[in-house]
C-alpha positions in Angstrom: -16.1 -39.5 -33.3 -19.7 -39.4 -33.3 -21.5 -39.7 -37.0 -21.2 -36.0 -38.3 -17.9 -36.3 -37.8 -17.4 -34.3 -34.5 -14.3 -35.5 -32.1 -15.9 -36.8 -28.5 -13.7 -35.4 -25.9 -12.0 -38.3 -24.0 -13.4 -36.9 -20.9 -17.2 -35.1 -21.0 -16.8 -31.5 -20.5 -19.0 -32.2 -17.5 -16.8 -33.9 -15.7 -13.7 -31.6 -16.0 -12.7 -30.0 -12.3 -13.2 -26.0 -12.2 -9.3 -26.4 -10.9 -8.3 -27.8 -13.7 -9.2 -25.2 -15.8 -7.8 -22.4 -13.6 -4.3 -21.0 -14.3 -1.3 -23.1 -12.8 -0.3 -20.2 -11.3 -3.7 -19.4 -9.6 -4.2 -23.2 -8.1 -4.6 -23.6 -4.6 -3.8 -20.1 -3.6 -5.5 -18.0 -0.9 -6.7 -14.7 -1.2 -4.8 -12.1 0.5 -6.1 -10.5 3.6 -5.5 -9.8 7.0 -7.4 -11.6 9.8 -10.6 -10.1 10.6 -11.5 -11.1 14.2 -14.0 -8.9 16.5 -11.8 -7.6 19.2 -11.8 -4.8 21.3 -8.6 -3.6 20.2 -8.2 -4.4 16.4 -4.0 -2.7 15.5 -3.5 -5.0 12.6 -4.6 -3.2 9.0 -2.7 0.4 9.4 -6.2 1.9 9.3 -6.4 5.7 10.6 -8.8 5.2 13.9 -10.2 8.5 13.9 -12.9 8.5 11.5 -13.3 12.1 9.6 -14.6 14.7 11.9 -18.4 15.5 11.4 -17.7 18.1 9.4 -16.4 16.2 7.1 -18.8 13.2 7.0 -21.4 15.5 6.3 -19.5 16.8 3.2 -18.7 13.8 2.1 -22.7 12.6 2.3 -23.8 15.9 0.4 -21.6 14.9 -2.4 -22.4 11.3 -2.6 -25.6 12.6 -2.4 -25.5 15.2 -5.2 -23.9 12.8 -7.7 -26.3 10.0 -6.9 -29.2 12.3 -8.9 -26.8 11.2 -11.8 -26.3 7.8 -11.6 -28.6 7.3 -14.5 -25.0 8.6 -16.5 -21.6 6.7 -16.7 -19.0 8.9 -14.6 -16.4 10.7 -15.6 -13.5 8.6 -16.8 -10.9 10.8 -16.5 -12.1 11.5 -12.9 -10.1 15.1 -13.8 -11.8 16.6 -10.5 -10.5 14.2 -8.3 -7.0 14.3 -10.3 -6.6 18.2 -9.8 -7.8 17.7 -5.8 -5.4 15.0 -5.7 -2.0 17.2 -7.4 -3.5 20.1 -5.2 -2.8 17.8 -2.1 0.7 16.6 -3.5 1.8 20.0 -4.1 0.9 21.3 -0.6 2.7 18.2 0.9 5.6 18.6 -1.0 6.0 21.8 -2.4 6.4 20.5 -6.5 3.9 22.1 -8.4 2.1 19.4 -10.1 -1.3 19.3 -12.1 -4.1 16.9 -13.4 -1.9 15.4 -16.1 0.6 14.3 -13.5 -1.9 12.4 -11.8 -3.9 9.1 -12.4 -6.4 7.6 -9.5 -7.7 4.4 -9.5 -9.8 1.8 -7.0 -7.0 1.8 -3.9 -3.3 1.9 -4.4 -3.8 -2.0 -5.2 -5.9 -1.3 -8.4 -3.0 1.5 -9.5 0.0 -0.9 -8.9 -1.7 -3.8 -11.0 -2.5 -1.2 -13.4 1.3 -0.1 -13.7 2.1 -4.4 -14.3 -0.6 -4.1 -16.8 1.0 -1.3 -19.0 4.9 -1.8 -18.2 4.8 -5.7 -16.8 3.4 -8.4 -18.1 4.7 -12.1 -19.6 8.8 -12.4 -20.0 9.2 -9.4 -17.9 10.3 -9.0 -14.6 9.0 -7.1 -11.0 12.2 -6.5 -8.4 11.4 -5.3 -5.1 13.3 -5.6 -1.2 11.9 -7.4 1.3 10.3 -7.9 3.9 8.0 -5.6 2.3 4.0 -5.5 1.5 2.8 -9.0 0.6 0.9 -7.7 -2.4 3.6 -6.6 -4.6 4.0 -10.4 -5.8 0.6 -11.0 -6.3 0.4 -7.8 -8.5 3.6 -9.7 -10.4 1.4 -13.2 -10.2 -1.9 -11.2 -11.4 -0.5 -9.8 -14.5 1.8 -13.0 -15.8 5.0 -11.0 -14.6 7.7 -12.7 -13.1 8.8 -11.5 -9.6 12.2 -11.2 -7.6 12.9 -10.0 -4.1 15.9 -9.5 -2.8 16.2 -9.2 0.6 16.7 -5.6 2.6 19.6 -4.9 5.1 20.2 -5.4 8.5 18.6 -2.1 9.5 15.8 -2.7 6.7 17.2 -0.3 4.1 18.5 -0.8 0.6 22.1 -0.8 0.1 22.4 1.9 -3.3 25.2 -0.2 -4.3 23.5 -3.3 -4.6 20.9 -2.1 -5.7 22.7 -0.8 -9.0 24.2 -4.3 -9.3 20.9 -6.0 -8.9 19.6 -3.7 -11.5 22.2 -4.7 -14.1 22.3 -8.5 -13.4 18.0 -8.7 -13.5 17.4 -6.0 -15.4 13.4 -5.4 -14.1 10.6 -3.6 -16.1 9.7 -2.3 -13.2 11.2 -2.2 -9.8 9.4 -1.1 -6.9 10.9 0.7 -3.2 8.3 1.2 -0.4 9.0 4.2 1.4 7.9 4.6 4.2 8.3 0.6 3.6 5.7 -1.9 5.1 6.1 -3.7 7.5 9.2 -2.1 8.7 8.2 1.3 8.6 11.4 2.7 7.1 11.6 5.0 4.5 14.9 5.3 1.9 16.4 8.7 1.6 16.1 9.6 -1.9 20.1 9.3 -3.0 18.5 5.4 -3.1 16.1 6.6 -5.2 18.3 8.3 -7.5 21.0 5.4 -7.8 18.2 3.1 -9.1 16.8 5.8 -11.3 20.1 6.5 -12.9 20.4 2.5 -13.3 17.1 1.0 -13.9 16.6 -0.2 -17.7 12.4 0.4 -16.8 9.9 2.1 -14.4 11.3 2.6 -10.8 7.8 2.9 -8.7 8.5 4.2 -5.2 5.2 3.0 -3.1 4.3 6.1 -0.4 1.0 4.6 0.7 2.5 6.3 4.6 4.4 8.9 3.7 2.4 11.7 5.0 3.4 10.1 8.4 7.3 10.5 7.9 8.9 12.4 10.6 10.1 16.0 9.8 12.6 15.9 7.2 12.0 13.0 5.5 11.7 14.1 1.8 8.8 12.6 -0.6 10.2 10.7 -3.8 7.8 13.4 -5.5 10.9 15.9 -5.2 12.6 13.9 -7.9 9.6 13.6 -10.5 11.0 16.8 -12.3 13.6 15.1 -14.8 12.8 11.6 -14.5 10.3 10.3 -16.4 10.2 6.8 -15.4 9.8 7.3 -11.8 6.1 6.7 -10.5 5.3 7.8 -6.8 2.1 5.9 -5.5 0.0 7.4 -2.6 -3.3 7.0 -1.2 -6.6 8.5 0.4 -6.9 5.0 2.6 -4.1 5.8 6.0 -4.0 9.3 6.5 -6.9 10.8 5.0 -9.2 8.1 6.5 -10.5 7.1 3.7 -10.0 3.5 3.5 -13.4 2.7 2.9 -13.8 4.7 -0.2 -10.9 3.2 -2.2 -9.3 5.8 -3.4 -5.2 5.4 -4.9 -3.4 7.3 -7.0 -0.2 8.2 -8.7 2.1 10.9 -9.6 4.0 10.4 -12.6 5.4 12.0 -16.1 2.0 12.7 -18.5 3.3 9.8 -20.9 3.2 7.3 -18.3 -0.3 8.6 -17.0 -1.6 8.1 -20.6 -0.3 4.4 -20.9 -2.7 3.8 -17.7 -5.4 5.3 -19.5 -5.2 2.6 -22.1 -5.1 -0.2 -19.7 -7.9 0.8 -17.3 -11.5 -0.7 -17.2 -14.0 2.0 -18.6 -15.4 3.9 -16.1 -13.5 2.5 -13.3 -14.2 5.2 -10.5 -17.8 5.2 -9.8 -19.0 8.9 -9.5 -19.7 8.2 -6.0 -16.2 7.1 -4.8 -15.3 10.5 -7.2 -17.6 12.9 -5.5 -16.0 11.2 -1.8 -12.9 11.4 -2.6 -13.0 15.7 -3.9 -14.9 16.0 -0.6 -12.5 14.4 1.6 -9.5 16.2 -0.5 -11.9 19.4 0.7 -11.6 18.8 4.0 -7.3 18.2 3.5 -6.8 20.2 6.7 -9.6 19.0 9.2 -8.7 15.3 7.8 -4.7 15.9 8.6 -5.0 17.0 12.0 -4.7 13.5 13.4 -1.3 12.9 11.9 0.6 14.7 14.3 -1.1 12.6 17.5 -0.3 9.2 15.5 3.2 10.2 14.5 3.9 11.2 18.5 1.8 7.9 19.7 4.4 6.2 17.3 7.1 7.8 18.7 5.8 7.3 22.4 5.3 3.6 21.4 8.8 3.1 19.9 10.4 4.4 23.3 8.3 2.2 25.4 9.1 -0.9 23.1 13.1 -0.1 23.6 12.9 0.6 26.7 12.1 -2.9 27.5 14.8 -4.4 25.3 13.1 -4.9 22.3 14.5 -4.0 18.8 12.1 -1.8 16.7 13.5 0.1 13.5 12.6 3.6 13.3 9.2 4.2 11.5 8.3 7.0 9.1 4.4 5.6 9.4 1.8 4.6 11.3 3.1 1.5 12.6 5.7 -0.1 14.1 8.0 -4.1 13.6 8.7 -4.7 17.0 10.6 -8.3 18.0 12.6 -10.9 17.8 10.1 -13.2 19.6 11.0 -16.9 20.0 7.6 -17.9 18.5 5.6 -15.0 17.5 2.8 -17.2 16.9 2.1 -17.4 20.2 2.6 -14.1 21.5 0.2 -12.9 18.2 -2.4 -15.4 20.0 -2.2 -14.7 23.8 -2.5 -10.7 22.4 -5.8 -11.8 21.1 -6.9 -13.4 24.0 -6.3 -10.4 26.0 -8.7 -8.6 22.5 -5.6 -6.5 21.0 -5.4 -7.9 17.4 -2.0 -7.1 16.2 -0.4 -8.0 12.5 2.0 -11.5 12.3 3.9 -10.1 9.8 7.6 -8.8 8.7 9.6 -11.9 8.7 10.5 -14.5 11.5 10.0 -13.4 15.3 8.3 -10.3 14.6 5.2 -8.8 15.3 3.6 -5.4 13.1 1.4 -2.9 15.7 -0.9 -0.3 13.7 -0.8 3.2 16.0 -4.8 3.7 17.7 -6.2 5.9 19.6 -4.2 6.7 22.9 -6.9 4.3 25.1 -6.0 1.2 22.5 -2.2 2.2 22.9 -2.9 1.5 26.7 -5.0 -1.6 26.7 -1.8 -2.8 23.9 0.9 -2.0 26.6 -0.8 -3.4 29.3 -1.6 -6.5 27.2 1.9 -6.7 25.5 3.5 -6.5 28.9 1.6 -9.5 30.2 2.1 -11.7 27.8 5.7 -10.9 27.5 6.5 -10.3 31.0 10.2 -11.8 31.0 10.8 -9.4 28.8 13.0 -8.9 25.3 14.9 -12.0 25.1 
């Protein structure tokens, strides 16, 4: 204690490690991302490859242009212009009417999900999802001081309803989260799945459709149940099919309430006006930006056949991707694929290997490097 009387820490302030005074939690952990490598053939981030016809780009520059004479001025917070574009494009997909109030965007999906563990997660409550699924959802959970369970997915990569009910009463989750389409699998959940964890769930049940305008004909959209169940929350984005992932652009549909709870919880102004005016322009363009889907849903389709064919085992995929494996050491097959410059995704449990859908030409260079490096065959 010095002579006014103030208590010397034991250790100077100085000299205290910036580890130290992280959160437990947060020590020694890597950020998430996948490998960034420059190859000729980069399959591993479920990007769209066709960038948005010219068209497009142009429309999109005009209206980044037009709002940058603005930027003097805070955006719109309630980005209600992009909200209507994005129930417009909901509504056409699905057929359920929906409207601005039924809709909340944010910075990617990611920024959206973290917002939903903000508002309904959070310390002494719990996040349930079904793996193997996308590697974020615990880091969402880890972010936000909410604890996190995953149970593990069937044998074809689907969730069983009745376990799922049981689950439901023995952890009893704030918020539970289904990805359908599912990453990395590709499978999506019919919605009776849906339904049995809506009737059981004691809090939100969040079904993630980041790929569901890929799903094959037939494959119904959570968004058909939203009428009469407040607590379900269907998350999309503008990043796969739209092409969009550079402007960062998530969003929700949900009952108003739950929409309003978000608005509590979000940063001020957290859509610039420029990712705003890109994301109404690309929404503008909904047709011209959609026409690629069909030729990546048939190069998936193509690419499942070919996989088989060879004796490998690859679930059926409502995205733009497909699990393909078992591999006795994926490791190495991931690495002799980048040595032939196809970058692929090591991802989706033991012995198997995640391949985004390109172009036709970086389908080809992937078969004729996937069929070298495995050139016994399945095993």
């Amino acid at each position: 204690m010095t002579a006014s009387g103030i208590r010397q820490p034991a250790v100077p302030v100085a000299d205290v490690p910036i580890g130290d005074l992280v959160r437990p939690e947060l020590r020694g952990q890597e950020p998430y991302g996948a490998p960034q490598l420059d190859v000729p053939v980069r399959l591993n981030t479920n990007e769209n490859p066709y960038p948005p016809d010219p068209a497009t780009s142009a429309a999109v520059a005009r209206a980044v242009s037009e709002a940058a004479a603005d930027l003097h001025r805070y955006p719109d917070r309630e980005a209600t212009r992009l909200r209507t574009a994005l129930a417009g494009h909901l509504t056409a997909d699905t057929g359920v009417p929906l409207d601005a109030r039924q809709v909340w965007a944010a910075n990617g999906s990611n920024e959206v999900m973290q917002q939903l563990l903000q508002a309904f997660g959070g310390p002494g409550r719990l996040l349930l999802s079904y793996g193997p699924t996308y590697p974020m959802y615990p880091e969402y959970a880890r972010n936000t001081g909410t604890a996190w369970r995953c149970e593990p997915r069937d044998e074809r990569y689907g969730v069983d309803p009745a376990r799922l009910v049981d689950d439901l009463a023995t952890h009893r989750p704030a918020v539970v989260v289904l990805a359908s389409p599912n990453n990395p699998t590709g499978t999506a959940l019919p919605l009776a799945t849906v339904t049995a964890a809506l009737d059981a769930a004691p809090g939100l049940v969040v079904v993630d459709e980041a790929y569901a305008e890929f799903r094959r004909a037939g494959v119904p959209s959570a968004v058909e149940l939203l009428d009469g169940h407040p607590r379900l929350v269907v998350v999309r984005t503008l990043s796969k099919a739209f092409a969009g992932a550079g402007a960062r652009i998530g969003y929700l549909a949900a009952d108003p309430a739950v929409v309003d709870v978000l608005r509590v919880v979000r940063l001020p102004y957290h859509l610039s006006a420029l990712t705003q005016a890109a994301g109404c322009a690309l929404l503008a363009h909904r047709t011209e930006q959609l026409r690629t889907v069909d030729a990546l849903r048939r190069g998936r389709d193509d690419l499942v056949d070919w996989l088989r064919a060879r004796g490998w085992t690859v679930p059926d995929s409502d995205a733009n991707f497909v699990l393909v494996g078992p591999f006795d050491d994926a490791c190495a097959v991931w690495e002799r694929l980048v040595a032939c410059g196809v970058l692929v995704r090591e991802i989706g449990g033991p012995g198997r290997l995640r391949v985004s859908i390109g172009t036709p030409e970086e389908m080809a260079a992937f078969r004729r490097a996937f069929a070298a490096v495995t050139s016994a065959g399945a095993p």
